[in-house]
N, C-alpha and C positions, 0 to 999 in steps of 0.2 A: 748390639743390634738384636733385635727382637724376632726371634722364627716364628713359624706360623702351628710348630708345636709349643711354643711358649705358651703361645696367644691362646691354643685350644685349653691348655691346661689351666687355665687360668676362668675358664670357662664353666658357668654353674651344668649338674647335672642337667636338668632342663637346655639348655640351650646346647647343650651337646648332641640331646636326642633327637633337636630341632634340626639341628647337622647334619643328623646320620639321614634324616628324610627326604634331603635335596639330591639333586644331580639325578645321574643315570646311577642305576643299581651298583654298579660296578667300578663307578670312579673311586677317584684314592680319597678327593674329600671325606667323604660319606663313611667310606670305611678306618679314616683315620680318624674319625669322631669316635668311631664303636672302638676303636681298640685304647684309647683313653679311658672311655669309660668301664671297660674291661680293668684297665689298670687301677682305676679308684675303684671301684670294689667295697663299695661304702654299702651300706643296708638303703641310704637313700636311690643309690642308681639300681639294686634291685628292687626296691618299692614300685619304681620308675616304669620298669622294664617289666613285672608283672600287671601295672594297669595298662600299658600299652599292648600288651599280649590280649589285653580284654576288647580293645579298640574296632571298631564297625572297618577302618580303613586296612586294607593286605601288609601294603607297606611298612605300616607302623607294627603289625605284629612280627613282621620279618624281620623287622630290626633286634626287636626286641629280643627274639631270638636269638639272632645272630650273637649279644652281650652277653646274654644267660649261659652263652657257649661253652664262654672262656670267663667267666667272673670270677675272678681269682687267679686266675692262669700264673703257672710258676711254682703253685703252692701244694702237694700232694692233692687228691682228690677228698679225702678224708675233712681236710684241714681247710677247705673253701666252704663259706658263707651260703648258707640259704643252698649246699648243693641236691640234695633230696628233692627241695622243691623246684629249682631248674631243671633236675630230669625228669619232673612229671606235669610241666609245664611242656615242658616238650615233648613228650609222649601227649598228651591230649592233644597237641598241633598237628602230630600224625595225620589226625582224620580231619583238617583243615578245609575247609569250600574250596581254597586259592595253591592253586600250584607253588607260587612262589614262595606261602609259606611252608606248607610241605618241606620242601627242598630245603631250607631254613632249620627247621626243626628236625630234618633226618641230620644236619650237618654237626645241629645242636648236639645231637642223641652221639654223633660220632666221636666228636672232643669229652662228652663227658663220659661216655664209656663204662660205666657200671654194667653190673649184670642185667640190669632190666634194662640198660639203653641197647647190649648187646640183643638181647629177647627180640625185641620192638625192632630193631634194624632187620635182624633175618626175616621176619615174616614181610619187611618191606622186598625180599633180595630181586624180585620181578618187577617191580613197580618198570610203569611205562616210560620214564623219566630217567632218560640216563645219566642225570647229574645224583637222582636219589640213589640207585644201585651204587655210585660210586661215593656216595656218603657211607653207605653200609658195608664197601670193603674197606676204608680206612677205620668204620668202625667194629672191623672183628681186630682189632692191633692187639696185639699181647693175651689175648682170647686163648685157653687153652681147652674149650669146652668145643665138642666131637662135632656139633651144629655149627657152629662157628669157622672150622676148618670146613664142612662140607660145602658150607655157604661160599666160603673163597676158592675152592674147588668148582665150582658153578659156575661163580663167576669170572672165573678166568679163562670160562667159553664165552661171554658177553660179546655182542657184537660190537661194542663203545669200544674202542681204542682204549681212553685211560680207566674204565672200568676194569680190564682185561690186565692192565699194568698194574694198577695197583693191587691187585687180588693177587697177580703174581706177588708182587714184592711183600706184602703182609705175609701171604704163607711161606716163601723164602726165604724170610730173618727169621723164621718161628724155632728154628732149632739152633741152640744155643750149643758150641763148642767148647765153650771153656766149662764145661760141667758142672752147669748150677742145680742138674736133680730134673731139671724138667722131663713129662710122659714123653716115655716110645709114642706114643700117638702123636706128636709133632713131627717123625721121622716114619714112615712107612715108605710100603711098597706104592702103597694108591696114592702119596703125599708125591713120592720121586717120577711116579706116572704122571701126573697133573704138571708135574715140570716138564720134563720134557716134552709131552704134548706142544710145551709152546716154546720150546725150541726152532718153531718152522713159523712161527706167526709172523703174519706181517708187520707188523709194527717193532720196529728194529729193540725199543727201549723194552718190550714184552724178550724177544729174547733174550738180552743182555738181563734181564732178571733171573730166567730162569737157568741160564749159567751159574751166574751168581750161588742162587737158591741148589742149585745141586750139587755146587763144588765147596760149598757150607757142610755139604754133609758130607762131602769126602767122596759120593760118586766120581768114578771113574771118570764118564761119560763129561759132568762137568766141568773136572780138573781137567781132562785132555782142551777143550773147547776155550777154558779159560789160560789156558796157555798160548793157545795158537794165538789169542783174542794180543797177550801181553807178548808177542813175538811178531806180531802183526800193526797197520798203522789204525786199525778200529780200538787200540790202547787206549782208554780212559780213566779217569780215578777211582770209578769203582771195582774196576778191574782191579787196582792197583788194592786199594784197602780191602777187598774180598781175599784175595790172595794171601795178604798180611795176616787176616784174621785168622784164615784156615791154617795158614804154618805160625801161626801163634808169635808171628813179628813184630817190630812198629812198623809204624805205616811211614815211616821216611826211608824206611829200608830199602837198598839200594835196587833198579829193578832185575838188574841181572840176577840180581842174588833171589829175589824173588822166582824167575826164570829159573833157575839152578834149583830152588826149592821145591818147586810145581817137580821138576821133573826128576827126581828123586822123590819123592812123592809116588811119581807112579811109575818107579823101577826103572827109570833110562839112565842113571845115573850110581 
């Protein structure tokens, strides 16, 4: 029997990008067009998708956007097609007439992630549009440059709910325990301050980040909290694999033993 991902794959570029322009912006049709054509990855579908980006109608440049994303996706960044000319396809969308595209092209700048899409995001980190601010915390991810961590730092006073989460969690994973050489400047005082500030946020998933993010570093403060958390029924998997990582376990490890770990960790045991 025949799916209706058969059916699209089987589908010329052109009638793909015809796809991506129906419906509401957000249904699954439309976007399950773009992530086919993300997958073929041909010179033809970026041909495609940079005359479209030329296009008089919002839509069709958003899409096109939306492609140039991920064109390649899967493959180092290095190692993707035409990538230089997708991040500056999308840096020039920055200063777009249409919201929509904006939004599109910060999202773009966020998956591709270079140094100049990192640039171009922080001077967006205020923009009016709180879906842009939160393209530009996922796009400081793996950012070890000092703007980048301040900009996540900022934004993780955002008034947006998942602005504020994900700016926590981007600076939260930022420090790596198993000792790959990454800067003291991923671990500070002002880095371990910005976490616990949102220890008290309202948004439950912002604190459980910043749990997380402080008990990565070995903070006290975090280990005590991330134990109550696994000794408690607010238990969840990331409780569970945060815990694993700091005592350097697998993540199927039992949780008692986990339990027992945390707290020999910090001296009760």
């Amino acid at each position: 029997m025949e799916t209706g991902g058969d059916k699209q794959a089987m589908k010329s570029a052109d009638e793909l990008f015809l796809d991506s322009f129906e419906g509401e912006y957000d249904d699954d049709a439309p976007w399950d067009a773009v992530r086919v054509l993300r997958r073929r990855n041909t010179d033809e579908v970026f041909q495609l998708a940079a005359a479209y980006c030329r296009s008089a109608i919002p839509r069709h440049r958003a899409r096109a956007l939306d492609v140039l994303a991920q064109l390649g996706a899967g493959k180092p960044l290095p190692e993707r097609p035409h990538f230089g000319e997708c991040v500056s396809i999308s840096l020039a969308h920055l200063g777009d007439d249409d919201p929509l595209v904006i939004r599109s092209a910060a999202w773009a700048l966020a998956h591709l992630n270079d140094s100049r899409a990192v640039s171009a995001l922080i001077e967006m980190r205020q923009d009016p549009d709180p879906d842009v601010r939160w393209a530009v915390a996922c796009g400081m991810a793996n950012s070890e440059r000092p703007d980048a961590i301040s900009t996540l730092m900022e934004l993780m006073e955002d008034q947006n709910d998942e602005v504020r989460n994900w700016s926590t969690f981007q600076l939260g994973v930022a420090y790596d325990l198993g000792g790959s050489g990454r800067p003291a400047t991923l671990d500070s005082t002002e880095i371990r301050d910005a976490l616990r500030k949102r220890l008290n946020d309202s948004f439950s998933d912002v604190r459980a980040e910043a749990i997380w993010g402080l008990a990565q570093r070995r903070d006290r403060d975090g280990l005590q909290l991330l134990l109550e958390r696994l000794d408690s029924e607010r238990q969840g998997r990331g409780d569970v694999t945060t815990t694993a990582e700091v005592l350097e376990l697998a993540f199927d490890t039992p949780v008692e033993d986990l339990r027992r770990g945390l707290r020999t960790l910090l001296g009760g045991e």
